[in-house]
C-alpha positions in Angstrom: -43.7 59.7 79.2 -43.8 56.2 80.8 -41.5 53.2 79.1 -44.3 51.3 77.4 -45.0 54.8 75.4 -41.3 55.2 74.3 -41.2 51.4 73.1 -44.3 51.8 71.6 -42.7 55.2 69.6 -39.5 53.1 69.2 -41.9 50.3 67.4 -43.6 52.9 65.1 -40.2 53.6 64.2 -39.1 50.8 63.5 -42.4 49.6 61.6 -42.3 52.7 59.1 -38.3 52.4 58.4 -39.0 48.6 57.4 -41.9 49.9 55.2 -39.4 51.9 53.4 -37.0 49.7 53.0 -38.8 47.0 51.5 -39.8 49.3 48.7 -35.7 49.9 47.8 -32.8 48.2 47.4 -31.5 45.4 50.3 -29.4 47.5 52.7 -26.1 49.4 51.9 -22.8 47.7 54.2 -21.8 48.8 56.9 -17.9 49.6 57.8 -16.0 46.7 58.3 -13.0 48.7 59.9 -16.3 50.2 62.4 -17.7 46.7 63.0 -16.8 44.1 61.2 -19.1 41.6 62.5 -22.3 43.6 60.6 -24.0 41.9 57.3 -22.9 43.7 54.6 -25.5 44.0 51.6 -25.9 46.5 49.0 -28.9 49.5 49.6 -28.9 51.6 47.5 -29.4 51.1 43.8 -26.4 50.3 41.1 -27.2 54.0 39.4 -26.3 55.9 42.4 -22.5 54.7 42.5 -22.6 54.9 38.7 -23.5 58.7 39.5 -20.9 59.1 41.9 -18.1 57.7 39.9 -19.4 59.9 36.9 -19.0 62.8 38.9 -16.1 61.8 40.6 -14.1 61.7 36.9 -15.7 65.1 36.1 -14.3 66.2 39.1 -10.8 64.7 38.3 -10.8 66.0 34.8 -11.4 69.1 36.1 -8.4 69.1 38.1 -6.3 67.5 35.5 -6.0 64.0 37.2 -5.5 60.6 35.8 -7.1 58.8 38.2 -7.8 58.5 42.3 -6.7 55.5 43.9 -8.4 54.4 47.5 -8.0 51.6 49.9 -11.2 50.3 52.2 -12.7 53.1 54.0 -15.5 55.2 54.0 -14.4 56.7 50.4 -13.9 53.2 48.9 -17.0 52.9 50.2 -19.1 55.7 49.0 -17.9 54.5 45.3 -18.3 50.9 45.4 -20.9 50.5 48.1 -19.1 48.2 50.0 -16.1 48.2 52.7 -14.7 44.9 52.7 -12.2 46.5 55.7 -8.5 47.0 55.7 -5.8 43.8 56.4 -2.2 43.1 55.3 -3.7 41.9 51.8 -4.2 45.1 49.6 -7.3 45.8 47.8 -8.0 49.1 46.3 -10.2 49.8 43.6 -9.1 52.4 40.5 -11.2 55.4 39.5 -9.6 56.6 35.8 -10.4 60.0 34.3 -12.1 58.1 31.8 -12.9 54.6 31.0 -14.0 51.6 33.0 -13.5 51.5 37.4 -11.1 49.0 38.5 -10.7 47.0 41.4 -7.6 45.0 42.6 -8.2 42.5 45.4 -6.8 39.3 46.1 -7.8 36.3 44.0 -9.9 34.9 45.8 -11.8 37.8 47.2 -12.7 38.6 43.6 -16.4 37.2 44.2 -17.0 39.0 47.3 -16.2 42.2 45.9 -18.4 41.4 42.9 -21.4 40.0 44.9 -21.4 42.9 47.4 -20.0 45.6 45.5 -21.1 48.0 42.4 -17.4 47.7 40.6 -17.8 44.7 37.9 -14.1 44.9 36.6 -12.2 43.2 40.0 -8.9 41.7 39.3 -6.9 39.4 41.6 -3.4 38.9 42.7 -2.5 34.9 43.5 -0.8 35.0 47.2 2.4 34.8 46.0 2.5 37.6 43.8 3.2 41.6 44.4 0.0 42.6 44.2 1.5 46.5 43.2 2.5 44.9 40.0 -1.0 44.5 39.1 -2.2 47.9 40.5 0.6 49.3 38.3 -1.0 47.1 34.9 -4.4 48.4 35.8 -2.8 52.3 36.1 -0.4 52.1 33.2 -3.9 51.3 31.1 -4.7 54.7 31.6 -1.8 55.9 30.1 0.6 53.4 28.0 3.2 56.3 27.5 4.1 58.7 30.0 3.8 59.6 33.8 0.8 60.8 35.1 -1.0 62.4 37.9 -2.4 59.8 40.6 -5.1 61.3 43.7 -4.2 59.3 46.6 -7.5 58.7 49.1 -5.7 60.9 52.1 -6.7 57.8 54.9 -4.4 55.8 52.5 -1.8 54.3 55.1 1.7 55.2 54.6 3.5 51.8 53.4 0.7 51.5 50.4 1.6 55.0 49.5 5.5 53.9 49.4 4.8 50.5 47.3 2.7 52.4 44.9 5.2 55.2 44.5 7.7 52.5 44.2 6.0 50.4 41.1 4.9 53.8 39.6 8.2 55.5 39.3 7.9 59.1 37.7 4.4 59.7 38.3 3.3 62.3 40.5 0.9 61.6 44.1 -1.4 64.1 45.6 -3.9 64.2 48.1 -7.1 62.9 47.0 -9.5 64.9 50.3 -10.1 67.8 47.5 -11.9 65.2 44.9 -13.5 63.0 47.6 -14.2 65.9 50.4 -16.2 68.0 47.3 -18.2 65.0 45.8 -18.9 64.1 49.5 -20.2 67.4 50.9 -23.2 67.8 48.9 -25.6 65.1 49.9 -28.4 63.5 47.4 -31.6 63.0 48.1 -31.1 59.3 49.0 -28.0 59.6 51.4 -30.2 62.2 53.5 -33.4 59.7 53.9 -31.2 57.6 55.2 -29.6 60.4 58.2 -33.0 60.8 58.3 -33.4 57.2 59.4 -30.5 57.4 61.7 -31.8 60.2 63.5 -35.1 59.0 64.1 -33.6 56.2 65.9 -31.2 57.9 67.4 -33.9 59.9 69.0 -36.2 57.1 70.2 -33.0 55.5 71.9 -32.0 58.5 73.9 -35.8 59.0 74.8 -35.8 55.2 75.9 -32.7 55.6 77.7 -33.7 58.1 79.5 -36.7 56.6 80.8 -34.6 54.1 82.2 -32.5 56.3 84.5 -31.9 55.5 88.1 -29.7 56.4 91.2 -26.8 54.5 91.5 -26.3 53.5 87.7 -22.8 54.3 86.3 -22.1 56.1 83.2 -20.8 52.7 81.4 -24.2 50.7 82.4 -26.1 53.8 80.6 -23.9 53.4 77.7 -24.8 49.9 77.5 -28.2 50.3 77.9 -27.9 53.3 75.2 -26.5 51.2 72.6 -28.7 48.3 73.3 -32.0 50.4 72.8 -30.0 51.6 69.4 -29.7 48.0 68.6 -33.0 47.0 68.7 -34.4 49.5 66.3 -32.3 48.2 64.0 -28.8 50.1 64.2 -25.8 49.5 65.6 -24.5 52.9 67.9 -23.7 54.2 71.1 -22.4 57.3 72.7 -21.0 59.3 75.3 -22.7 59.3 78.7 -21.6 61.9 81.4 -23.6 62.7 84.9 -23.1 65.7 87.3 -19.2 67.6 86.7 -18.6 64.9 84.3 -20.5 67.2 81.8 -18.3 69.5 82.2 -16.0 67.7 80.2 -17.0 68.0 76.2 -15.5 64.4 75.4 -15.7 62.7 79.3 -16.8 59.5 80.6 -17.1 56.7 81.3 -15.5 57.1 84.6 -17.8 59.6 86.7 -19.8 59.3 89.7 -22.7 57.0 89.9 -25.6 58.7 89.5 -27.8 61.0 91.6 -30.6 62.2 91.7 -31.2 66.2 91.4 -28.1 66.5 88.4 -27.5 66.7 85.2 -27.3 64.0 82.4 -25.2 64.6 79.0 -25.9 62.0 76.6 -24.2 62.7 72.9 -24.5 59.9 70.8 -25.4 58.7 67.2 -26.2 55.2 65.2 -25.6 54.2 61.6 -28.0 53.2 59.3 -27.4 52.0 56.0 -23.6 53.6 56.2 -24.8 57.0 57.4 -24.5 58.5 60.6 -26.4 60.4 62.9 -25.1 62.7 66.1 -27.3 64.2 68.7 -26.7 65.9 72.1 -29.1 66.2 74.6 -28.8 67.5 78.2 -31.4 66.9 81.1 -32.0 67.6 84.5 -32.4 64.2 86.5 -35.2 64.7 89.1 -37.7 67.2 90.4 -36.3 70.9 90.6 -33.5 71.9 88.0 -31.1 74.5 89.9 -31.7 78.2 88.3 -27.7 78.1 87.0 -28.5 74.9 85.2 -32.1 76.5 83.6 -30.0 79.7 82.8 -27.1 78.5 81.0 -29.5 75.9 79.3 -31.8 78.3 77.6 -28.8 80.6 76.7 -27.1 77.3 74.9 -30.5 77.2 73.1 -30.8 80.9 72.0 -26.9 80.3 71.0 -28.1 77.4 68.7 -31.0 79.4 67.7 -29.2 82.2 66.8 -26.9 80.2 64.3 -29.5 77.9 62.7 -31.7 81.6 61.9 -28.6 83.0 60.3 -28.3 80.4 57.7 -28.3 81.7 54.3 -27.5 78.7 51.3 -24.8 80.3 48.9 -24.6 83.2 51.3 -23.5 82.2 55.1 -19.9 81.4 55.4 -19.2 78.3 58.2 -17.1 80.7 60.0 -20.6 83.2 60.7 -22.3 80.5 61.8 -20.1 80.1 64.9 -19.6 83.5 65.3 -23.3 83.5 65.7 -23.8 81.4 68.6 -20.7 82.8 69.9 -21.8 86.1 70.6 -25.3 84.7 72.4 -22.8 82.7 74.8 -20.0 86.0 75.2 -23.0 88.5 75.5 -24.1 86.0 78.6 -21.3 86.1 80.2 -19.9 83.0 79.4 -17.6 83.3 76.6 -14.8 81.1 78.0 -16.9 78.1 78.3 -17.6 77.6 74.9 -14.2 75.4 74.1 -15.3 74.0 70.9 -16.3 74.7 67.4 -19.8 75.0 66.7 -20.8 72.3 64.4 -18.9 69.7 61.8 -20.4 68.1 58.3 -22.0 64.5 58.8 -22.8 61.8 56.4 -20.9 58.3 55.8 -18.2 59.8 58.6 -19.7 60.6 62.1 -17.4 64.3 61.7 -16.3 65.4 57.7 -16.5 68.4 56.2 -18.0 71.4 56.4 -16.7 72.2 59.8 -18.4 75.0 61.7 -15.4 77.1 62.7 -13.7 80.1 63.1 -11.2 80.5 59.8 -13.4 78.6 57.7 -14.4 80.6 55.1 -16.7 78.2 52.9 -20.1 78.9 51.9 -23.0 76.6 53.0 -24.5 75.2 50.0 -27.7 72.8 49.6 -27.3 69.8 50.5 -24.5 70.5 52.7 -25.7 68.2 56.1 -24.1 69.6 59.3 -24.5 69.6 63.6 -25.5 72.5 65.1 -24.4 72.0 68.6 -22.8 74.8 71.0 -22.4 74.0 75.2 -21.1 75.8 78.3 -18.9 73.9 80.5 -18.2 74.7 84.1 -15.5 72.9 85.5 -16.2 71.2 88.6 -19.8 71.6 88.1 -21.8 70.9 85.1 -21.9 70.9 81.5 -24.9 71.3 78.9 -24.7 70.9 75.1 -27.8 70.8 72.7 -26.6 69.2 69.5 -28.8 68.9 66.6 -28.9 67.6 62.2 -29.4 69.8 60.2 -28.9 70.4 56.6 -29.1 73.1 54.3 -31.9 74.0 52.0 -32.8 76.7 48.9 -35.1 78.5 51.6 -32.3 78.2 54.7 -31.0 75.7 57.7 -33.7 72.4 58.4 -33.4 70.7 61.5 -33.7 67.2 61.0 -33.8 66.4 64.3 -36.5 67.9 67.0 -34.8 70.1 69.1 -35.7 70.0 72.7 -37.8 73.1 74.0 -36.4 75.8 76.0 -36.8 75.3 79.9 
């Protein structure tokens, strides 16, 4: 395919995803702590954070909880709809068992985190003031008499953890990753239109980029080009980009060989749309005859991935089976070794969350779980190939939400 047809894909893109957007909400932020030079305006609609925080105190209750606590990140941000980012000035916004969502924030950010956020109820601490004293009014709300049981967000840095502890004597902290991690796995209908979106320009980028291959480019001017084709179609990303035996390394780059012709190309990358991410894989033979080793260990990455993605049972298929699956595709070939890495890991608001695709991990794949499928070989010294696809699991078994490439 010639450049003017990828562009003219890219725009098609492009065109439809502003279509849909203009018939929902203005878009959600982006990360602050990621970029914090992105506009950050609501997407999606007030109900879906009311949902979240509905279930999120279900799921508390359950657990017998008084509340979870979080600091900006991408959990503050799946309840609020906003990340105003992480500084020396603490914000943190309140999710009680039952009752109203609070949010503490400096005084004068209290607008921002109104006009850009779902939480109505922000309170602010003047400067000058210990802005724990106020957390501790807002908590002690929840229970005038008595300690309780507090669910700390587990990104929560270590000196807020010791201030809090320290206004809220007597009450007991633990990890917040079991409420956040289970609300977070499942993924409604809205959060996977917009991987979705992420993918399908994640997909025209790497096509694009591809086109634009040359002898003599570096692995950083590919990059760069990568992440420049992701920006105009509308999302911010970028990736890894890895030529000849830097393949061989599953996280290498940018520091290998110009570029050749008659090698291979590993380009893993992803973009974010809306918050949510996307991460794709693909691995190509730059010029006219792909070597019989490459074509070999290719195809038997691709039955690996088949193999897994066929297995796929919702309710049924542990993660652990799913590795195993592939494994055994890449062992019975004769290259066990060279399969260093788990199979696959959950995506959504975080690039890599939970499920992960592992030996050891016993969990059950559910609907609306959203996970990679992505095995490689690696030869040191020579080449590497992954294939690295979306997927996300249905009533009837795996989707691929991205198009895998074909078999050589």
């Amino acid at each position: 395919m010639q450049r003017r047809e990828f562009l003219a894909a890219g725009a098609a893109v492009i065109a439809d995803w502003r279509l849909r957007i203009a018939d929902s909400p203005p878009p959600n932020p982006q990360s602050t702590i990621r970029n914090p030079q992105l506009a950050q305006e609501p997407t999606l609609a007030p109900e879906v954070f009311a949902r979240r925080i509905e279930r999120a105190q279900t799921e508390l209750n359950s657990r017998k909880l008084d509340c979870l606590i979080a600091t900006p990140g991408t959990n503050y941000e799946y309840f609020t709809g906003y990340n105003p980012g992480r500084s020396e000035r603490l914000i943190a916004v309140v999710i009680p068992a039952t009752g109203k969502t609070v949010v503490v924030c400096p005084a004068f950010e209290v607008e921002r985190i109104k006009q850009h956020g779902a939480i109505a109820d922000a309170r602010g601490w003047e400067e000058q003031a210990n802005p724990y004293k106020l957390l501790k009014s807002v908590v002690r709300e929840l229970r005038p008499r008595g300690n309780g049981v507090i669910a700390l967000e587990s990104t929560t840095s270590y000196d807020v953890y010791l201030a809090l502890a320290d206004q809220l004597s007597g009450w007991k902290f633990v990890n917040g990753a079991p409420v956040t991690e289970r609300l977070r796995i499942i993924k409604a209908p809205e959060e996977i239109v917009l991987i979705r979106r992420a993918i399908d320009i994640t997909e025209a980028a790497i096509a694009a980029t591809f086109a634009e291959l040359a002898a003599g480019q570096s692995e950083r001017d590919v990059a760069q080009l990568l992440s420049r084709e992701m920006q105009q179609r509308g999302a911010p990303g970028g990736g890894l980009v890895q030529f000849g035996p830097s393949s061989a390394l599953p996280h290498g780059g940018p520091a290998g060989p110009k570029l050749e012709r008659e090698a291979v190309v590993l380009i893993d990358c992803g973009c974010r749309v809306a918050g949510y991410e996307s991460d794709i894989t693909r691995t190509i033979w730059l010029g006219d005859s792909p070597s019989d080793e490459f074509k070999k260990v290719f195809n038997l990455v691709h039955d690996a991935q088949t193999a897994a993605i066929q297995l796929g049972r919702p309710l049924y298929t542990p993660c652990q089976e799913m590795d195993r699956a592939a494994r055994k595709v890449i062992s019975d070939g004769g290259y066990g070794p060279s399969f260093t890495h788990r199979l696959g890991h959950g995506l959504g608001m975080d690039g890599h969350e939970v499920p992960y695709l592992v030996e050891g991990n016993e969990t059950r794949l559910e609907p609306g779980m959203v996970f990679t499928v992505e095995p490689g070989i690696y030869q040191l010294g020579r080449f590497g190939v992954r294939i690295e696809d979306d997927c996300v699991m249905t009533d009837r078994g795996v989707e691929v939400l991205s198009h895998r490439p074909a078999k050589l």
